[in-house]
N, C-alpha and C positions, 0 to 999 in steps of 0.2 A: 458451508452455506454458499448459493451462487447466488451472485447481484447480477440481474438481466434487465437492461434497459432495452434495447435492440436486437442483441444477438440471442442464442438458442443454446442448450448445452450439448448442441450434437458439432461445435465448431471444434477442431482440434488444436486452436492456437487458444492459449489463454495465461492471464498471471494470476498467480495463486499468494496470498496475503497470509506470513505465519507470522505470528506473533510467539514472541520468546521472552523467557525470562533469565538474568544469571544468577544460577542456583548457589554459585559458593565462589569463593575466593580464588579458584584456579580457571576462570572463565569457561566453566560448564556451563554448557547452556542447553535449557533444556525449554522444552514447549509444556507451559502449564496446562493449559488445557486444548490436546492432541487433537481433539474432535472442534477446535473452534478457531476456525479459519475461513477465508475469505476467498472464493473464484471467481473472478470474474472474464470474460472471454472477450477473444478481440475487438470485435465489433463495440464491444461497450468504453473495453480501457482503452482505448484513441481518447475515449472525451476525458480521459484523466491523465494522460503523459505529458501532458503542456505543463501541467502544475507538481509532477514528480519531477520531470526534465529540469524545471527551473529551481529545482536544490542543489542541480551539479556543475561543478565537480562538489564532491565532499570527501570528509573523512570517516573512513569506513570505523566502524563504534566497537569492533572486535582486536582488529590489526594495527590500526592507525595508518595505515594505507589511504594513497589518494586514490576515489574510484572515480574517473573523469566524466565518467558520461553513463547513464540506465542503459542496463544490458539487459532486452528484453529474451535473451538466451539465455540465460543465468540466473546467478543471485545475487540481490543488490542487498544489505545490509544495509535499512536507513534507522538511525536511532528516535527516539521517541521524542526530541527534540527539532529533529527534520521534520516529521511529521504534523508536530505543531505549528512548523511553517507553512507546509504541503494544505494542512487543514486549514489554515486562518487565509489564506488566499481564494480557496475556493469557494470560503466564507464570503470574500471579498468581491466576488464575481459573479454567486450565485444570484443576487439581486439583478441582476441583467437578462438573466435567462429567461426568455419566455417560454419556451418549452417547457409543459407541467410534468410530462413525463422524464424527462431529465434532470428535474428540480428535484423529484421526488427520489432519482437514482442518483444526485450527489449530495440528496440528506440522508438515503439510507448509509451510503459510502462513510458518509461525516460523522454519523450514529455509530459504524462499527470499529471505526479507528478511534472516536475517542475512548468508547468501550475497553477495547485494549490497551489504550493508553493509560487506565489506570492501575494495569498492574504489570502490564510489560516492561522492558528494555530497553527493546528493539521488536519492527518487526519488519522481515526480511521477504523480499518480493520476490517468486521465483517466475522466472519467463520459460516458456518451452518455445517459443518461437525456432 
């Protein structure tokens, strides 16, 4: 699924939202459902890294590693606990926005993370930047 508030899907920078679950005791981890993921493209996730940025540093939910800072080249591992912070802030905020068109692109955002939050993990942001 792509969330487009502003940009287009012909942009080549974008983060991709997977949600996972662990399958078994030896930390497999696999994607419940492979086709239900989340793109959203530069121009859009700017309006959403003020409120990922400010879960870091954390502890990565696989290794127990500290990941200090959102690497929008990579993959961030944030567990479904972050998120509920990530989420309850945005919540926090969205009352201010006057923009309807933004409002309604950080309730679809709020709609599909809590969606996976009731059966995922984690769910791990890939950056191509």
């Amino acid at each position: 699924m792509e969330l487009i508030c502003y940009g287009n899907s012909k942009e080549k920078i974008r983060l991709d939202f997977l949600p996972y679950k662990n399958t078994g005791d030896n930390k497999q981890w696999d994607k419940w459902h492979p086709d239900d993921y989340l793109r959203i493209y530069a121009s859009d996730y700017v309006k959403l890294l003020p409120y990922i940025e400010k879960i870091f540093p954390l502890v990565d939910p696989v290794n127990g590693e500290i990941q200090d800072y959102f690497d929008e080249c990579y993959d961030n591992w944030i567990s479904v606990n972050d998120w509920r912070e990530i989420v309850a802030s945005i919540k926090k905020d969205i009352t201010n926005i006057e923009n309807g068109v933004e409002i309604l692109f950080f309730n679809k955002f709020i709609s599909w993370i809590e969606k996976q939050m009731t059966w995922a993990d984690i769910i791990v942001v890939e950056g191509n930047l």
